[in-house]
N, C-alpha and C positions, 0 to 999 in steps of 0.2 A: 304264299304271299299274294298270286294275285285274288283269292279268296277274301281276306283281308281290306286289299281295297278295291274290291267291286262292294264292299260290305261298309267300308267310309263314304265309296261313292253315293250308294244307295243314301246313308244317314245323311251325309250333305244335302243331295238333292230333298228329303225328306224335311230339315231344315230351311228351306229356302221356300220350300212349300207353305210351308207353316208360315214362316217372318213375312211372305208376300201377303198372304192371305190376313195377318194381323195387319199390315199397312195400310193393301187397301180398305179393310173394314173403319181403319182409324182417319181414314183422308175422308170417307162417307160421311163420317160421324163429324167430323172438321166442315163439312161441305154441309150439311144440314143444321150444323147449329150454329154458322157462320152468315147463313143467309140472313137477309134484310126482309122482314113484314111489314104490315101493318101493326101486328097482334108484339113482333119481335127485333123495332125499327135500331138496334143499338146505340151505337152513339149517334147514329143517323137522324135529325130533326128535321124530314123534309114541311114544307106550308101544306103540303095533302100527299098522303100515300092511301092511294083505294084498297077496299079490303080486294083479295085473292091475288096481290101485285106480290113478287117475286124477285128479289136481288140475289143472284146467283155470287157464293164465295168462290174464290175471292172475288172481291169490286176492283175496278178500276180506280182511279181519281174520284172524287166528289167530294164539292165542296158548293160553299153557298147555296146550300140546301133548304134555306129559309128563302128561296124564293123560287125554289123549287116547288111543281105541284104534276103528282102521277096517277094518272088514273086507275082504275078497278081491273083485274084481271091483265095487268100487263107483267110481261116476260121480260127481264133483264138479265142477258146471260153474263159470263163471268166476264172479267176484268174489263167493263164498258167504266167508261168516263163520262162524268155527270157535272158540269160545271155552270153555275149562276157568278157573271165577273170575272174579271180578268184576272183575280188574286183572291185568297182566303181572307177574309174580315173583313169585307170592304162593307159600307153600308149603300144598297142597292135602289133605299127607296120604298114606297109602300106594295106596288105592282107584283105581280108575279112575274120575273124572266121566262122561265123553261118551263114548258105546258108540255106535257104527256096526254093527248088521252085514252079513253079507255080501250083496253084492248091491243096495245103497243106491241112490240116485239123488237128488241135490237140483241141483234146476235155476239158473237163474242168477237172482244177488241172493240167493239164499237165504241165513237166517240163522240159525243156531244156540247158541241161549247158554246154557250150564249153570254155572251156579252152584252149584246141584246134582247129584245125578245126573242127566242123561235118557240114556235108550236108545231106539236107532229099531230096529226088528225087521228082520229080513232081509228082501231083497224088495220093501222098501219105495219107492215112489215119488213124491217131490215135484217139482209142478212150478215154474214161476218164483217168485219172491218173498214163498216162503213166511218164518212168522217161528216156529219153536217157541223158547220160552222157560221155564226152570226159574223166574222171578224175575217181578217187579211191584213196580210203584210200592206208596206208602203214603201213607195221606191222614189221620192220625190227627188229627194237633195242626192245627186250621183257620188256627195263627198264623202255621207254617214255610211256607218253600216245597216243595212236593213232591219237587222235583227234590234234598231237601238231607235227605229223611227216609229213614230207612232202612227198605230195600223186605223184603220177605216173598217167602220161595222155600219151592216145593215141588218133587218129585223130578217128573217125566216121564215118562210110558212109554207106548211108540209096538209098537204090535205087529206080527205079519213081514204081509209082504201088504197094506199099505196103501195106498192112493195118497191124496193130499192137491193138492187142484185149488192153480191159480195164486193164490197173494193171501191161500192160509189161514192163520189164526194160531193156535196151539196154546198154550193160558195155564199154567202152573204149576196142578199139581194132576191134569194131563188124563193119565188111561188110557185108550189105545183099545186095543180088541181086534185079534184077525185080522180082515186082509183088509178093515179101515173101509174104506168113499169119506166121503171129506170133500168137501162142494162149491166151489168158488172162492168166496174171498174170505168163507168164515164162521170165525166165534169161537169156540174150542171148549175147552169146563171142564167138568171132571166126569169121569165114566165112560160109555165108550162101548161098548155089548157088540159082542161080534164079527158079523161078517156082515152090519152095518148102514150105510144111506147117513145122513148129517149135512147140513146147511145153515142158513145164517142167522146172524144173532147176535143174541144170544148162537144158537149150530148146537141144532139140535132131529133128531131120527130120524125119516125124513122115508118111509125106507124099510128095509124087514127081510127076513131072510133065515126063514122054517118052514120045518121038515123034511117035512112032509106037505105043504105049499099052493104052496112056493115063496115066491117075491120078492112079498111085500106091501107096499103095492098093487103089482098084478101092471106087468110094464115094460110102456110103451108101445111099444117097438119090438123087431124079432126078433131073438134072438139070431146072432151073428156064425158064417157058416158057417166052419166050423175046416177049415184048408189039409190038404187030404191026403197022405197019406204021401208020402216018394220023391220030392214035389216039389222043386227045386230054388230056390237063389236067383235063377240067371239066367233060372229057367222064369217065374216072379213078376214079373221086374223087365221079361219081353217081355209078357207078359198086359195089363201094366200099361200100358206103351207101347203096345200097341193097342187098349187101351180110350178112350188116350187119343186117340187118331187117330180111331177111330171118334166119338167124342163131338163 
């Protein structure tokens, strides 16, 4: 008897092996042929999708795609929200809202809503669950409910070179310059000059870029030795592996 089921056990497990392995190959195959191209845009009609730009299945939200425009070589990881207007069908006008350009990056969950313009700068990096928004609530009349008042929008503008950590939120009104860091998960209104670090909320300049002193206050740790020439990917990716052996 128990010969028997060490011998169902074994086929179960054998079975399970198999149905996993047909899943995940079928969720691949969902996840490759569900993405969003240039070459393979679906029902998606954005005003400009650049070639080598990348919509990861599944998408988030998106809508008002015709005044949508994305640049060449940008990353959209899964379930990001893509919004031109407050609603689907609205007619926007001749302008472009939401400017991507090239070279993007919004991680996954990310959300982007313009009501108004925003533009994110080339180069740009977000990581997961970031939220930039053109719009906000309104809290005028203490009698209505908030959620029934109509909100207040200002334009966006993200400059090339940014990265913005996991979790940051960008409010209507925000210009950042070149090359910000935003830290995870701070709040950021205002004007942000170029070359500087952000955190907190409401995000404050936490660190600055002089042309004479450097990075004020100076970094705690050394700058990152830069790969040299000629090197190869697979020179990297054995280094790697034996450092990890050694470790």
């Amino acid at each position: 008897m128990p010969r028997n089921r060490n011998t169902f056990s074994s086929l179960t497990a054998w079975r399970r092996r198999v149905l996993a392995r047909a899943v995940q190959g079928g969720w691949r195959w969902v996840q490759e042929t569900g993405a969003v191209t240039a070459e393979r845009p679906g029902r998606l009609r954005f005003r400009r999708l650049g070639a080598g730009t990348r919509l990861a299945f599944p998408q988030g939200t998106v809508f008002g795609e015709q005044w949508i425009e994305i640049g060449e070589c940008c990353i959209i990881a899964e379930q990001v929200t893509l919004t031109a207007g407050m609603l689907p069908g609205l007619d926007l006008g001749p302008e472009t809202v939401l400017t991507l350009g090239n070279g993007v990056v919004l991680g996954r969950g990310s959300h982007v809503i313009a009501d108004t313009h925003v533009t994110i700068g080339s180069d740009t990096y977000c990581g997961p669950y970031v939220y930039i928004t053109s719009t906000n609530h309104s809290y005028d009349d203490p009698d209505e409910p908030v959620g029934r008042q109509w909100p207040r929008s200002e334009p966006v503008e993200i400059g090339p070179g940014c990265w913005l950590g996991t979790g940051a939120v960008i409010l209507p009104g925000a210009r950042l310059g070149r090359n910000v860091v935003v830290a995870a998960g701070a709040v950021v209104r205002g004007e942000v000059p170029d070359h500087s670090v952000v955190a907190g909320a409401p995000a404050k300049v936490v660190r600055s870029w002089d042309p004479e002193k450097g990075w004020q206050p100076p970094l705690r740790t050394p700058a990152p030795v830069p790969v040299p020439d000629g090197v190869t990917h697979e020179q990297l990716a054995a280094l790697a592996a034996w450092d990890l052996a050694e470790g």
